[in-house]
N, C-alpha and C positions, 0 to 999 in steps of 0.2 A: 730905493725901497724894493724890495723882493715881494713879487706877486706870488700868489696863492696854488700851491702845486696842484697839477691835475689830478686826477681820481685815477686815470693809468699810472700816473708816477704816484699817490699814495697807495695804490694795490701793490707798487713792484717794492715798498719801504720793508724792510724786515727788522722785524722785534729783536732786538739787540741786549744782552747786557754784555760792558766791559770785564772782562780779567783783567787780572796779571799775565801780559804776554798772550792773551787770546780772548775771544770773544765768543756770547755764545749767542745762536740764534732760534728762536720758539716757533714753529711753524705748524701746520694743521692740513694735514691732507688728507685724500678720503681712503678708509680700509677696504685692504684685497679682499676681505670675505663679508665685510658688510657696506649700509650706506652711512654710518658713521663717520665722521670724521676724527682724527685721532692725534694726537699732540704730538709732535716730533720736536726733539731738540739738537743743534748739531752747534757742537765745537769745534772751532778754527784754529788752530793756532799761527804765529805769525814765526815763519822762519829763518829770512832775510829778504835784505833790500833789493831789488831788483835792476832799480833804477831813480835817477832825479834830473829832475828839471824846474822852471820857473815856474810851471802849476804844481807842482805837487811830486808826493813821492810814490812809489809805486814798491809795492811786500808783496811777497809770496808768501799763502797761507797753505798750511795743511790740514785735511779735516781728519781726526784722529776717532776711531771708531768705539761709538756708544755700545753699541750691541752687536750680537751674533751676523745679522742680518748685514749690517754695514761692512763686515770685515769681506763682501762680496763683492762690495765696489770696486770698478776698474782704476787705475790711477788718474784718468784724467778729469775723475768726479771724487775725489780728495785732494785736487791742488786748485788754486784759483789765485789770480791776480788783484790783489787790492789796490786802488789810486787813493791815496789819502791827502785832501786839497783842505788849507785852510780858510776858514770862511774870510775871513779879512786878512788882504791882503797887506803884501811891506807899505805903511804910510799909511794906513787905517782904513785905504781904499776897501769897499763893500764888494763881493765876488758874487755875479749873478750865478749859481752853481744850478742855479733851477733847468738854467737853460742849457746845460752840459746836461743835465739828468734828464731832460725833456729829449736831444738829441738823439741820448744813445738808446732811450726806452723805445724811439721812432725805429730807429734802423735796429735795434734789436726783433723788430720782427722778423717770425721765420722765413718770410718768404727773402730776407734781405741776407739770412745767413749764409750764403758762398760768399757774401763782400765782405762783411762790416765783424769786426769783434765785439761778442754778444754779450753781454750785462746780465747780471744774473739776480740783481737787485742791489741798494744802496740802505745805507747807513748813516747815521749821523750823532757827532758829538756836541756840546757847544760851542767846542771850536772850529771842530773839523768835517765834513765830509767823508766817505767811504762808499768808493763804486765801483762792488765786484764785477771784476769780467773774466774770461778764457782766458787759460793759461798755456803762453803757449812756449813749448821745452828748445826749440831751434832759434828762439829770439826772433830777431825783427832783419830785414833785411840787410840793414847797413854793414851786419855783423857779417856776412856773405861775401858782398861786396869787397871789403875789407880782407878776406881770406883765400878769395879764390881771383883767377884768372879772369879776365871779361867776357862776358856772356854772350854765347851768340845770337847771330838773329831771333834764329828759331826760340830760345828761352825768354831771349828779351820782350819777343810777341805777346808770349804765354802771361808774361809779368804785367805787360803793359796793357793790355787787354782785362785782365781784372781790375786794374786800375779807372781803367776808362767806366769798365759797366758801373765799379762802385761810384763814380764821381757823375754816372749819368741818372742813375737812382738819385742822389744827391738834389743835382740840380733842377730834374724832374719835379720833387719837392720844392722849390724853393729854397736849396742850402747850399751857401758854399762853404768848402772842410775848409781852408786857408792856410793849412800847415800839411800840406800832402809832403812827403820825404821820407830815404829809407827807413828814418829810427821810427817813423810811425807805421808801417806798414811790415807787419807780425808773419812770418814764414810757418804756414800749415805742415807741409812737405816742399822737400827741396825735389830738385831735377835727377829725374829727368821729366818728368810731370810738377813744373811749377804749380804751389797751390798759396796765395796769400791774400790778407786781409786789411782791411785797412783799419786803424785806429786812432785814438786820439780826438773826441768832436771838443777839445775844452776853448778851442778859439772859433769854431764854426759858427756860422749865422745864417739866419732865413733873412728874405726880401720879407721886406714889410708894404702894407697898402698897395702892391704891385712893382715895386720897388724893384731894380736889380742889382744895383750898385753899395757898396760899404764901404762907409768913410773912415775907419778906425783903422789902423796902420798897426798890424797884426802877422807873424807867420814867422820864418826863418830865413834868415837873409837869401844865404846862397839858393833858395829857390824862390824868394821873390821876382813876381813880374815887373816888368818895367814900370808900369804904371802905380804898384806901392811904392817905387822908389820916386817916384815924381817923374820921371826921363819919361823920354818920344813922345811923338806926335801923330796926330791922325792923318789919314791919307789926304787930308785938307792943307795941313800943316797947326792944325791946334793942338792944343796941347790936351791930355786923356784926360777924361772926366775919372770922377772916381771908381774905384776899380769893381769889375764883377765877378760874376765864376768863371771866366775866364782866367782869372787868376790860377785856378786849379789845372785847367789846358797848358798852359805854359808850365808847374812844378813835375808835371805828367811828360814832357817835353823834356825837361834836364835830364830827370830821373835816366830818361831812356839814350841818351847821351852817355852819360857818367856807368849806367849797366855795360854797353857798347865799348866805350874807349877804354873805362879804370880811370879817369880822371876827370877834373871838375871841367867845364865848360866854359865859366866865367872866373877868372881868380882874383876880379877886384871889380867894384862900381865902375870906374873907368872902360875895363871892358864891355861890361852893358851899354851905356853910354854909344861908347864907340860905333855897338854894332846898331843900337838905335837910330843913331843918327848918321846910319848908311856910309861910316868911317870904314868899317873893318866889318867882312863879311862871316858867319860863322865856320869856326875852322875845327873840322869832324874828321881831321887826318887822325889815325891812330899808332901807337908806336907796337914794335913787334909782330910786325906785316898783319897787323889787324886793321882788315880793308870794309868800310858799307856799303852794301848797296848804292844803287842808285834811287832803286823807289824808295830804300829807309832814310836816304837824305832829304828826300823831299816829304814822307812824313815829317821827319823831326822837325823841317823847315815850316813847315803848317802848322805845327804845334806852338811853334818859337816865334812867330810872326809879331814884332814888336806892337801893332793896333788889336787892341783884344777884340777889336770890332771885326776884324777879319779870319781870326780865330775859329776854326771848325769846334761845333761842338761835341759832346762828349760820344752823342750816338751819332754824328756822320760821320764822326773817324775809323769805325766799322768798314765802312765804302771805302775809304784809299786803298790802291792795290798791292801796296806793302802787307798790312790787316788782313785784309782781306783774304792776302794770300795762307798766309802765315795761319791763320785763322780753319780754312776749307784744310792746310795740311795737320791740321790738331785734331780737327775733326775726323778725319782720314784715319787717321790712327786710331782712335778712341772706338772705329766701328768695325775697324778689324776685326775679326773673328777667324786661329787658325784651326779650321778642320779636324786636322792629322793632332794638335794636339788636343789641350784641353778646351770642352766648348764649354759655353756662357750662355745662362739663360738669366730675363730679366725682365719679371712682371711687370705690365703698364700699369699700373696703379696709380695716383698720383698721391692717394694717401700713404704718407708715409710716419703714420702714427705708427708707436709699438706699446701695448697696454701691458706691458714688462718694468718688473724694478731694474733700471742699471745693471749688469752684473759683467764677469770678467769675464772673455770666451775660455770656454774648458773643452779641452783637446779633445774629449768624447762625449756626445749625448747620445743615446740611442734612440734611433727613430724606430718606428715599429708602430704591427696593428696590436687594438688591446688585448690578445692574449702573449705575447714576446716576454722573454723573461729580460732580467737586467744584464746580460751577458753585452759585455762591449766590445768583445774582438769578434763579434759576426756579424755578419752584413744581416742587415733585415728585413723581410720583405713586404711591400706597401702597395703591390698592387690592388689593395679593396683602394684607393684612396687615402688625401689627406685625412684618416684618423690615427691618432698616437695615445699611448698611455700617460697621462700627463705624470701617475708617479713616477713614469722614470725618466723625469725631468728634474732639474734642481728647481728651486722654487720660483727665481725671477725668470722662467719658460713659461710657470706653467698658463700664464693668462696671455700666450701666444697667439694672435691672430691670423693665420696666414691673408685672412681678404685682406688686412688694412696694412701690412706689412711689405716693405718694400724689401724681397728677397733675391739671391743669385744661386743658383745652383752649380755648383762646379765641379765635374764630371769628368773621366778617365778610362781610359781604354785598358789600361792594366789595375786588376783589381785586384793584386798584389801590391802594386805601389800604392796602391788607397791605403788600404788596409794598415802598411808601414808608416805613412805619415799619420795617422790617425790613435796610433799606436804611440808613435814619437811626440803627439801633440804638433806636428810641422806640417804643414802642406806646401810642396814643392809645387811651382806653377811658371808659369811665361811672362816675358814682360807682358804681353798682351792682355791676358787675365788679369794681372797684377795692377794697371792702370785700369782696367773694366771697373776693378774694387774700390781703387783709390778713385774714380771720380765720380762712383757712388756712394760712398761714404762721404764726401763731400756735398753731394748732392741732396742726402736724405740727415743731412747734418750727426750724421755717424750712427741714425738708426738701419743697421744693416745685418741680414740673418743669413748665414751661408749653412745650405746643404751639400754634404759631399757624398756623394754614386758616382758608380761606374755606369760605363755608357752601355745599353739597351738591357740592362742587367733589370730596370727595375725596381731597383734595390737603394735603401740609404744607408750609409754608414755610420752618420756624425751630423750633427744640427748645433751650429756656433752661433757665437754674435764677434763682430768687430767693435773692437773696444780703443782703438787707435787706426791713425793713416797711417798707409805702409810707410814703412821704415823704409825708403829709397837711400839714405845715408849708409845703413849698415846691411845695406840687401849683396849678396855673393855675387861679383861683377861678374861670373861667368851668364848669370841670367836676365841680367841688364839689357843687353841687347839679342835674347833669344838663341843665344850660342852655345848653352850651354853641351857640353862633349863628356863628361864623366858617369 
C-alpha cells in the first residue's frame, strides 16, 4: 500500500491535462508589475524516445510557445526529459513511485544542483507516472566511453570526484543510489572541464530505524558489489552481511577502471569470485601503452576492496594522494587568472538568485547611465555607477539585480576587439576565462550575467546572460589550450 505523499511532493505535482501527443500544464506565478498572481499555461509536446529500460521509458518533450514573451526562451527551458513509469508493474506487482518522487524532490534541491539531475515536477495518469527532469543534449556518459579513447588520469579525476561528492551527499542523507553506471550519470559538458551529474534514484533507498544495510537485490550486474552477489568474506572469514552504501564505493571503483583502460574489469561472476577469494589479483594492465599510476592503483584498490566494511568512504576518498592530487591540480587551474590577457572578475555573493524571466543572451545590451541613447556600436560610459536605463534593456533584464546576482565581467585590452565581437554577437576568449564561465555557470546553476569593457577604459559595451555551458565539443582547438596564433 502506497503512503500518503508529502506536501513538498504535492507542491512540486503539476495540473496536467492529456492531448493528443502533448500535454498541457496550468501554473500560477506572481506578476512582474503587480502582486498578483497570474495563470500560466504551457504546452509540451512529446517528440521522441530517448531511452528504455525496466523502469520506464524516458520522451523528450518540447515546449512550443504560447505567446510573444515565450518565444524568448533559451532552448534549454523548451526541452525537458520525461520518465514515464507505470504504476503496476509486469505481474501486477505495486510500484512504490512515491519513493522515486520523494528522492528526487530531496536532491533536487538547489544546493544539491552541481551533483544530481533536477526534477522540475511530476505527473500522473491512472496508469502511469511522469517525472520531468533536465535535458541533457550530450547524453549520459557511457555514450563517451563508447566513442572515444581512454581518459586520462587527469579527466578521470575530474569524473570521479563528482561522483564521489554526489554519492557522499547521498549517504550523508541516509541513501544509497544502487544503480551508479555510465548510462545513469548525464554529461553537462565534455573535456576538457569534465562537468556531470548523476541520475536515475528509481532503485535508491534510505536506512531505515538507523539501519544501514538493504536486503533487496537491486542494481546492474556489471557493477554490482561483491556482496549483492553473495561472494567474499569478511576479514574474519564470514560471509558479508547484507549489503550498504558501500555498494555505491565499489560501482564508483569500476566506473574509474573501465574510464582508464576502455574495458570492463570483471567479464564474468567467476572473475569476481576469483579476485574475492584472493585467487586472482586485480589486473589494471591496459592495452595501447596505456600505463596507471601507481597512487591510482591503489585508489582503485581501496575502492574495490572485496569487505565493504573496509571500504573508504565517500568523503575520505578526498584524502588519498591520487584525489587529492588530481583535485589541488583542478583547482590550480580554475584560479588562474592571465594578466596580459583577458581578466575575470567575480562577485562573492553567495546569492545567486536572478529576479529575470529566462531569456536567450543577445549579442548587444547596452549599458549606460539614464541619459545614453539606444545606440549599440558605442562604448558607454558608467562611471556615476551601477545606474542603467532599464528601457534599453529587453524586458527579461529589466528586473536585474546586480546585489543578488552572481556576475563576471570580462574585459580587454583592445577596444577594437570588444567592439568586433560585440558586433559579431561572439566573444573571443582563453581557455582560461572560458572555464572561469563554464564553472560558474555550473555553480550558479546557469544564473550567469556577463559584462563586457575594456580594461581601465571605464566603460561597458554589452550586458548578456549565459543560456547554456560552453560548448567545449565545438569550441576552435586553436583556443583549447591558449595557443591560439591567427
Amino acid at each position: 500500500m502506497l503512503r500518503n505523499p508529502s506536501d513538498t511532493l504535492l507542491d512540486s505535482k503539476l495540473k496536467t491535462q492529456f492531448l493528443v501527443g502533448r500535454v498541457r500544464h496550468t501554473k500560477y506565478v506572481q506578476s512582474n508589475s503587480s502582486r498578483k498572481r497570474i495563470q500560466v499555461k504551457e504546452v509540451w509536446h512529446t517528440e521522441k524516445e530517448l531511452g528504455r529500460g525496466s523502469y520506464g521509458v524516458v520522451w523528450l518533450q518540447s515546449r512550443r510557445p504560447t505567446s510573444t514573451s515565450e518565444l524568448e526562451l533559451p532552448m534549454p527551458y523548451r526541452l525537458r526529459a520525461v520518465k514515464e513509469i507505470r504504476k503496476t508493474a509486469i505481474g501486477g506487482i505495486t510500484w512504490d513511485y512515491l519513493k522515486e518522487l520523494e528522492t528526487i524532490a530531496k536532491f533536487s534541491h538547489p544546493c544539491y544542483a552541481g551533483c544530481f539531475v533536477r526534477t522540475y515536477g511530476w505527473y500522473e495518469s491512472p496508469e502511469c507516472v511522469f517525472i520531468t527532469m533536465e535535458y541533457f543534449e550530450l547524453g549520459d556518459l557511457q555514450k563517451f566511453m563508447r566513442e572515444r579513447p581512454p581518459f586520462s588520469e587527469h579527466e578521470t579525476a575530474q569524473i570521479v570526484q563528482q561522483l564521489l561528492e554526489g554519492a557522499e551527499f547521498m549517504h550523508e542523507k541516509g541513501f544509497a543510489h544502487r544503480d551508479i553506471k555510465p548510462g545513469n550519470i548525464l554529461v553537462e559538458s565534455p573535456g576538457p572541464q569534465w562537468s556531470v551529474k548523476i541520475a536515475d534514484f528509481g532503485i535508491s533507498k534510505r536506512a531505515q530505524d538507523g539501519e544501514t544495510d538493504f536486503r533487496t537485490h537491486v542494481g546492474t550486474s556489471a557493477y554490482m558489489a561483491p556482496e549483492v552477489l553473495g561472494l567474499g568474506r569478511d576479514r574474519n572469514g564470514n560471509r558479508l552481511p547484507p549489503y550498504s552504501v558501500a555498494v555505491d564505493i565499489w560501482a564508483i571503483g569500476i566506473i574509474t577502471v573501465e574510464l582508464l583502460l576502455k574495458r570492463v574489469l570483471f567479464s564474468s561472476l567467476g572473475d569476481i569470485a576469483d579476485y574475492c577469494y584472493n585467487r586472482e589479483p586485480i589486473n589494471l594492465d591496459g592495452a595501447n601503452d596505456v600505463n596507471i599510476s601507481s597512487t591510482c592503483r591503489d585508489f582503485v584498490g581501496k575502492l574495490l576492496l572485496s569487505d565493504p566494511s573496509a571500504r573508504p568512504t565517500a568523503g575520505a576518498t578526498k584524502n588519498h594522494p591520487w584525489l587529492a592530487a588530481e583535485l589541488q591540480l583542478i583547482e590550480e587551474q580554475e584560479d588562474i587568472i592571465d594578466e596580459e590577457e583577458s581578466l575575470f572578475v567575480e562577485n562573492t555573493t553567495h546569492d545567486i538568485s536572478l529576479a529575470v524571466r529566462n531569456a536567450p543572451t543577445t549579442a548587444s545590451l547596452a549599458w549606460s547611465d539614464p541619459t545614453a541613447t539606444k545606440t549599440l556600436g558605442t562604448l558607454q560610459n558608467t562611471y556615476r555607477g551601477p545606474q542603467f536605463d532599464t528601457n534599453l534593456l529587453i524586458d527579461s533584464f529589466r528586473g536585474l539585480q546586480l546585489e543578488t546576482t552572481r556576475y563576471f565581467v570580462l574585459r580587454s585590452n583592445n577596444e577594437l576587439d570588444v567592439e568586433t565581437s560585440v558586433a559579431h554577437g561572439i566573444w573571443t576568449s582563453t581557455k582560461v576565462v572560458n572555464t572561469k564561465l563554464a564553472n560558474g555557470f555550473s555553480r550558479a546553476n546557469g544564473r550567469v550575467v556577463l559584462f563586457f569593457s575594456v580594461v581601465k577604459s571605464r566603460k561597458f559595451c554589452g550586458v548578456a546572460r549565459m543560456t547554456s555551458p560552453i560548448d567545449w565539443h565545438n569550441t576552435d582547438p586553436h583556443w583549447q589550450d591558449d595557443d591560439w596564433q591567427g
